[in-house]
C-alpha positions as CSV (number, residue, x, y, z in Angstrom):
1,X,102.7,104.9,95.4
2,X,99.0,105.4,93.7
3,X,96.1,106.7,95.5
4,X,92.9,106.7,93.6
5,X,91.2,109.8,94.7
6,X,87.0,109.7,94.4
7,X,85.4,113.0,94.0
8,X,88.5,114.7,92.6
9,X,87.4,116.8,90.6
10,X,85.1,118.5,93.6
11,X,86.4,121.2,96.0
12,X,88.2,119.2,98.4
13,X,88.7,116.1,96.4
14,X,90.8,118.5,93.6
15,X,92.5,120.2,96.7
16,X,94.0,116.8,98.2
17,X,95.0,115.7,94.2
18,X,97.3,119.0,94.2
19,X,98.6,118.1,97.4
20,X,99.3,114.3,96.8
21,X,100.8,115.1,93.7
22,X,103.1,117.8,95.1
23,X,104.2,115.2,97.5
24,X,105.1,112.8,95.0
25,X,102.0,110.3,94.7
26,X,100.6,109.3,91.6
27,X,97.1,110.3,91.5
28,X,94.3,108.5,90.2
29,X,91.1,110.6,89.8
30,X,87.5,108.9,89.5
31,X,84.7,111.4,89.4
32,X,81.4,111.7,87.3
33,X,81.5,115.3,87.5
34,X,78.6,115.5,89.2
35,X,80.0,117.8,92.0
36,X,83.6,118.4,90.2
37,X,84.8,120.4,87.3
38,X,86.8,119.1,84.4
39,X,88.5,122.5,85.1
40,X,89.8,121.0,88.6
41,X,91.9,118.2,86.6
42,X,95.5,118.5,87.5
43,X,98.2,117.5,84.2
44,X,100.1,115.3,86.0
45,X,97.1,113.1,87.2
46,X,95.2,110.2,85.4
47,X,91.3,111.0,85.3
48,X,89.0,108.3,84.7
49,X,85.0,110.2,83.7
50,X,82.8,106.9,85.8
51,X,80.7,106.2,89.0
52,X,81.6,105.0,92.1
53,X,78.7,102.8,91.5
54,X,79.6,101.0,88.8
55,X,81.0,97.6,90.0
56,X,82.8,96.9,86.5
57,X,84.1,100.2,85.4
58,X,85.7,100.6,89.2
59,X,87.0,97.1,88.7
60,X,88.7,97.7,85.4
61,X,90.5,100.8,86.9
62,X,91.8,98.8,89.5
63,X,92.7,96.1,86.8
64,X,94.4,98.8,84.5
65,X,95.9,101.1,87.5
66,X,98.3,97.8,89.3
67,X,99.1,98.6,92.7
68,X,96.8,101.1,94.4
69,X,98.0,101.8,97.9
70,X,95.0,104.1,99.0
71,X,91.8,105.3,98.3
72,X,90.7,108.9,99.4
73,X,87.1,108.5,99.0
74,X,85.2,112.7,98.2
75,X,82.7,111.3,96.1
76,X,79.1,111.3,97.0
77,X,76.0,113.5,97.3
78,X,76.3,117.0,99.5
79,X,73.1,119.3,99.3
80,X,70.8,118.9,102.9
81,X,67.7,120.4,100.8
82,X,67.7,117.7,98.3
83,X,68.5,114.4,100.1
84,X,65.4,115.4,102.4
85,X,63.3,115.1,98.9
86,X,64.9,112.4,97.2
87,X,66.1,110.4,100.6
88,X,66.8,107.3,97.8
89,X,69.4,108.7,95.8
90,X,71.3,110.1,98.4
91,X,71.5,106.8,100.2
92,X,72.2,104.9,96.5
93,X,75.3,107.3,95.9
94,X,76.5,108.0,99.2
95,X,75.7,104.7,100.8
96,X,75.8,101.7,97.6
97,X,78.9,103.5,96.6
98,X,80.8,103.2,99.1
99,X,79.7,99.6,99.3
100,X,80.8,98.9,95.8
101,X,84.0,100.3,96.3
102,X,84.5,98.4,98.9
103,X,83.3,95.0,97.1
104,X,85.7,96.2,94.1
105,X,88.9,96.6,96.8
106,X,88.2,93.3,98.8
107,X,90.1,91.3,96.0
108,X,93.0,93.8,95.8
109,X,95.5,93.4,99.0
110,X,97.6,96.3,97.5
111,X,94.8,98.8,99.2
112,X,96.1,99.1,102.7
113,X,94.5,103.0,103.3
114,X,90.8,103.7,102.8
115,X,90.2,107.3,103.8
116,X,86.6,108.5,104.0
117,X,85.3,112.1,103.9
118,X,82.2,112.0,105.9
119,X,80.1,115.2,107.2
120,X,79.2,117.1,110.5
121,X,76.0,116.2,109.7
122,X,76.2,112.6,111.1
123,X,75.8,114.3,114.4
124,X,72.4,115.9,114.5
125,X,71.8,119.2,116.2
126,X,74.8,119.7,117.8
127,X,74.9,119.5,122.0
128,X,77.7,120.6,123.0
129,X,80.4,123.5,120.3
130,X,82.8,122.1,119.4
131,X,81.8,118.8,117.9
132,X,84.2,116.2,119.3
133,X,84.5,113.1,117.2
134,X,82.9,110.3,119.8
135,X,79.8,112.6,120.4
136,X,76.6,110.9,119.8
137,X,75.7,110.6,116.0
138,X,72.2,111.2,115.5
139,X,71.6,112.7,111.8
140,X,68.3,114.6,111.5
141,X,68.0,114.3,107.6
142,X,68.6,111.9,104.9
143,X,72.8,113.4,104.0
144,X,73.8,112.3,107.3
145,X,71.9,109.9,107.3
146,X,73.4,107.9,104.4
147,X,77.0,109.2,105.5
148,X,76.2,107.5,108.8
149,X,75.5,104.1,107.4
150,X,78.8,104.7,105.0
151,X,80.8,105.1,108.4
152,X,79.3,102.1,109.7
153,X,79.7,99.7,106.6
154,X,83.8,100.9,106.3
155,X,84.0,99.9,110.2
156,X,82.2,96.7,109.5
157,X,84.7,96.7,106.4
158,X,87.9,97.4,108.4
C-alpha cells in the first residue's frame, strides 16, 4: 500500500516515514524543505522536492505514484511569531494547501485515508488542562487560525 506522506522531511513528518516503512508501506515523501531536512530522507522511500501548493506538480505525483491509499498530511507553516506578521502566508500554505491537495485527490478514488496534523493552537487559551478534543476552538493568532479553517475544509471534504 502507498501513503504519500506531506512534510516528511520535518520532525514528525520523517518520524511517521520510518515508522510506515518499518511496517511495510511504501512511502511517498512530498516536502519543499522548508521545515524538513534532506538529511531526514529515509533510502527505502521515494522523495519528490515540490509544494503542496502546486496543483500540477501534486497531480503528476499522483499520476506517476498509481494507487495511493493515504495521505498523512505534516506539511505546512509552524512558527506563532511569524504567522501574526505575515497572517497571508500562513493561511496560503497551511490553508490553500490543503485545499489543493484535496482538489488534486477528489479525481483519485484509490485515497480512502486523509490524515491531518493540525495544532493545539486551534483552541485558544486553554480553559480547562487537559485539552480534550471537542473543547471550544477559538485560535488567538493567525497559525491556528489557518489550521482551523484546514479542519473545517477536510470535514466539508469528508
Amino acid at each position: 500500500m502507498k501513503v504519500l506522506v506531506t512534510g516528511g522531511l520535518g520532525y514528525i513528518g520523517s518520524h511517521a516515514v520510518y515508522l510506515l516503512i518499518e511496517k511495510g508501506y511504501d512511502v511517498i515523501v512530498l516536502d519543499n524543505l522548508t521545515n524538513g531536512s534532506k538529511n531526514n530522507i529515509h533510502q527505502k522511500a521515494k522523495y519528490y522536492y515540490e509544494d503542496i501548493r502546486d496543483y500540477q506538480k501534486v497531480k503528476d505525483i499522483f499520476e506517476k505514484e498509481k494507487d495511493i491509499c493515504a495521505i498523512m498530511h505534516f506539511a505546512g507553516l509552524i512558527v506563532v511569531p511569524e504567522s501574526v506578521k505575515e497572517p497571508l502566508k500562513y493561511f496560503d500554505v497551511n490553508t490553500s494547501g490543503v485545499l489543493n491537495l484535496l482538489n488534486v485527490i477528489k479525481d483519485y478514488d484509490s485515497v480512502k485515508t486523509f490524515i491531518f496534523s493540525s495544532t493545539a493552537a486551534v483552541y485558544g487559551e486553554p480553559k480547562f488542562i487537559p485539552i480534550k478534543e471537542d473543547d471550544v476552538k477559538e485560535p488567538i493568532n493567525p497559525y491556528g487560525q489557518s489550521k482551523l479553517a484546514a479542519e473545517q475544509l477536510i470535514c466539508s471534504w469528508a
